[in-house]
C-alpha positions in Angstrom: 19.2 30.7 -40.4 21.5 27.8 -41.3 23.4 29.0 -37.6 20.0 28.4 -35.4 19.0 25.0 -37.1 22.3 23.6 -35.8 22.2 25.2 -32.3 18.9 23.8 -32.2 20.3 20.4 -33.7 23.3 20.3 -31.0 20.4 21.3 -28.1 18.1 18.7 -28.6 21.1 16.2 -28.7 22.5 17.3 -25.6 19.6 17.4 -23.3 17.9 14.0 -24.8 21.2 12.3 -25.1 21.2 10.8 -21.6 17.8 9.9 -21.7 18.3 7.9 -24.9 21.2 5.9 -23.2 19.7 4.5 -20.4 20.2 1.0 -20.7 16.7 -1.0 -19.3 16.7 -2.8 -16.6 17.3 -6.5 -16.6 14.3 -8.6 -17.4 12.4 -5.7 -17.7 10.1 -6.4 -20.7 9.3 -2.8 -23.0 6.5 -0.6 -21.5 5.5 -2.6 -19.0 5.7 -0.4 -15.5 7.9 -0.7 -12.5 7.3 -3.3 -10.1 5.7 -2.1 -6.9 6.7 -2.8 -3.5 3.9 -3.5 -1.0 4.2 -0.4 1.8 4.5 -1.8 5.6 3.1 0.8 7.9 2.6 1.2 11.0 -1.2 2.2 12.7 -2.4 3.5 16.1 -6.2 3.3 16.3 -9.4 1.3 16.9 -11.5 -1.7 15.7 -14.7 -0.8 14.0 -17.4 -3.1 12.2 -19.1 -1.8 9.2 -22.1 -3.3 6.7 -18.9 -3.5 4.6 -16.4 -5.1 6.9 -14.2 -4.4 9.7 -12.3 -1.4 9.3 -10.0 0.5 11.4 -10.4 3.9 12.9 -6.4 5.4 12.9 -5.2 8.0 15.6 -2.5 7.9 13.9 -2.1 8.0 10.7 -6.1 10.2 10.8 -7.3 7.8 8.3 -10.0 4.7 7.8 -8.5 2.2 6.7 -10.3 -1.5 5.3 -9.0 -4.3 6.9 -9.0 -7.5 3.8 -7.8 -10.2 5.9 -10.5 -10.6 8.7 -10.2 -12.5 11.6 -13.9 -12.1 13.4 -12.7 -13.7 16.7 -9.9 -11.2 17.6 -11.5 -8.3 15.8 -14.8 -8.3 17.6 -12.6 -9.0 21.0 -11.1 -5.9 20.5 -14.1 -4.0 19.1 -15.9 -4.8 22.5 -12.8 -3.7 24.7 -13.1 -0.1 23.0 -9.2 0.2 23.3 -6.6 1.3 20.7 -4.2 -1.2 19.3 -1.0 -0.7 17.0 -1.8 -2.3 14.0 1.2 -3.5 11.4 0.0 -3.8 8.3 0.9 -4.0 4.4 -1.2 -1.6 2.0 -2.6 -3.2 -0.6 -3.8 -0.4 -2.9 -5.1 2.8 -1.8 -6.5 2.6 2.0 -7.4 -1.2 2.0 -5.1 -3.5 4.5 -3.7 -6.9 5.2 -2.8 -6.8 9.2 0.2 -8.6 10.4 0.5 -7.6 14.0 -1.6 -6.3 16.8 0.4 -5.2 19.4 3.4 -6.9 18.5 1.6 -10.2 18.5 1.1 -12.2 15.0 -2.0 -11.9 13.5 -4.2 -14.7 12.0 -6.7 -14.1 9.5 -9.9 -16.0 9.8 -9.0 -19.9 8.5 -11.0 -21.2 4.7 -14.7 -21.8 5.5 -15.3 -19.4 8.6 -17.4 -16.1 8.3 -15.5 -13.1 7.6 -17.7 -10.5 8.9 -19.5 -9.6 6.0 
């Protein structure tokens, strides 16, 4: 009896010994989670507009994706030319996007005070 407690003892030591020496990381307050890294991706698709916004319709990745930074004027160009673009973009949380380039070219979100398409 008194053998097992002590193999079990020396067990539970062993495997949560690591674990209990991690040091945390610097300025890294208790509990509080990891910080996250906005994702740059890449999109192939087209320009939609939607009662909710503008979105866009990816080719590649096969996903719709909600564009946050609207720019009406070079959107709804490229909505009536019906062609696909290459999109980079940052995800901001689940399928919703802040565009950075069309094309390679920079983009420019609508300036303070203009309509965004809503």
């Amino acid at each position: 009896m008194k053998k097992s407690i002590v193999i079990a003892l020396v067990l539970s030591l062993t495997l949560a010994g690591p674990v209990l020496a991690q040091a945390p990381q610097a300025g890294a307050k208790p509990g509080a989670p990891a910080a996250v890294r906005p994702m740059t991706m890449s999109i192939s698709g087209k320009i939609a507009k939607t009662e909710q916004g503008y979105i866009i319709q990816g080719q590649e990745p096969r996903e719709l994706f909600t564009i946050l930074n609207p720019n009406p004027e070079v959107l709804d160009s490229l909505i009536k030319s019906g062609r696909s673009v290459t999109i980079e973009a940052v995800s901001v949380m689940g399928d919703n996007v802040n565009i950075q380039k069309i094309d390679g070219k920079a983009y420019q979100e609508a300036k303070a005070g203009k309509p965004n398409g809503k």
